[in-house]
C-alpha positions in Angstrom: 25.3 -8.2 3.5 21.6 -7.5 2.9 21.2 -9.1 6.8 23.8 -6.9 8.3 21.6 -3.6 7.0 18.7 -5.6 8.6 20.4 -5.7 12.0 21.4 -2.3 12.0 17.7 -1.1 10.7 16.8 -3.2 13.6 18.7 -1.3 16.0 17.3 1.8 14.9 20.9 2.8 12.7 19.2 3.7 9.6 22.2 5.4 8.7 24.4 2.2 8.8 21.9 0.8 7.5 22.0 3.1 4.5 25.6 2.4 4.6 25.9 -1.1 4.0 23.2 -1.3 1.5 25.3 1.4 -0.8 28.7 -0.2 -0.2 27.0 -3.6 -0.9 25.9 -2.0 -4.3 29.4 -0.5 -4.5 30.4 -4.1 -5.0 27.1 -5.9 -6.6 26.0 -2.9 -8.5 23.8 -5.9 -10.5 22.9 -7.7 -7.3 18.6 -7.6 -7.5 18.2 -8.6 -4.1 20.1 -5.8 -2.9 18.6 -3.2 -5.1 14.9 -4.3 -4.3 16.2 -4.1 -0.3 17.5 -0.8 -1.0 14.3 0.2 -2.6 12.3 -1.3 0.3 14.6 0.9 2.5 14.4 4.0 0.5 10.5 3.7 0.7 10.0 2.9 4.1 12.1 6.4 4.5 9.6 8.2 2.7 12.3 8.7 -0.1 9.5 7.5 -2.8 11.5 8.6 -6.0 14.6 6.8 -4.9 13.1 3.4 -4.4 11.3 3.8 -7.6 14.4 4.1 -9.3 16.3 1.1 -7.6 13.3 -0.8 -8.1 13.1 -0.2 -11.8 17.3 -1.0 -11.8 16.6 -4.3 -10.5 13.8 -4.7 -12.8 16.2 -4.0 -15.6 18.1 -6.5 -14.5 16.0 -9.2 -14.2 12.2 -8.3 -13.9 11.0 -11.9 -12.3 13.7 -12.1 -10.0 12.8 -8.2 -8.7 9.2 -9.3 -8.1 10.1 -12.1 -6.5 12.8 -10.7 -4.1 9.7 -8.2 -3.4 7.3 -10.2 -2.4 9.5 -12.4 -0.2 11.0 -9.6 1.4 7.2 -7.7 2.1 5.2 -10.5 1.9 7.0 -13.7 3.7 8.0 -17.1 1.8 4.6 -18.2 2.2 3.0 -15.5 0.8 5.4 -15.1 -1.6 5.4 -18.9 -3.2 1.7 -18.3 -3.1 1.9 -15.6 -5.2 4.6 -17.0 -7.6 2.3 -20.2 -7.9 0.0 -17.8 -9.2 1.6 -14.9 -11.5 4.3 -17.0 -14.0 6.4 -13.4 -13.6 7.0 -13.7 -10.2 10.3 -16.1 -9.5 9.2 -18.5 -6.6 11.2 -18.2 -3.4 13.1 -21.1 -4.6 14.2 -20.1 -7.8 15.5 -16.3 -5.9 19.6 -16.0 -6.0 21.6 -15.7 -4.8 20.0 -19.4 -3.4 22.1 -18.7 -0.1 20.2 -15.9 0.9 16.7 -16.9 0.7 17.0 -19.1 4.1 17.7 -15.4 5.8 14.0 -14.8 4.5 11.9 -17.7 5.0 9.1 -17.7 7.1 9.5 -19.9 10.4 7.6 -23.0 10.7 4.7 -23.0 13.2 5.4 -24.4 16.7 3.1 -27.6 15.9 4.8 -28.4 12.7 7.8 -29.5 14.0 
């Protein structure tokens, strides 16, 4: 669900966007992926206080997983492993759940890699 808000924030629909990410949380109220998107979402809004608050939700939750879901989703898997290798309170990208939903995040591997 977390992608579906993306396509519509993509299309310039931040009010479905809005939409999905509460209804999702309807439903996964503990979900800390979704409350650390809704907190990026909040904030990039200007609504500062908001994301705040969902970020310190998911942090009740499960603080490593929070700063983990926050770096991926800011930062990029690279960046975010990186900074997991180096902060043990950071979960690396690996270790995120649900597992299904970090490959939506993961950086894409450079055209000579392949």
């Amino acid at each position: 669900m977390p992608w579906l808000a993306d396509s519509f924030e993509k299309a310039g629909d931040r009010t479905s966007a809005e939409s999905t990410l509460t209804e999702s949380l309807r439903i996964f109220p503990r979900s800390v992926l979704l409350r650390i998107k809704y907190a990026i979402f909040l904030g990039s809004g200007g609504r500062e206080t908001e994301a705040i608050s969902q970020h310190n939700i998911a942090a009740n939750i499960d603080r490593k997983q929070a700063l983990g879901w926050e770096y991926l989703l800011k930062s990029g898997s690279v960046n975010a492993f990186l900074a997991a290798r180096n902060n043990s309170e950071i979960a690396l990208p690996a270790d995120l759940l649900p597992e299904a939903a970090v490959r939506h995040y993961l950086d894409d591997a450079p055209p000579n890699s392949r």
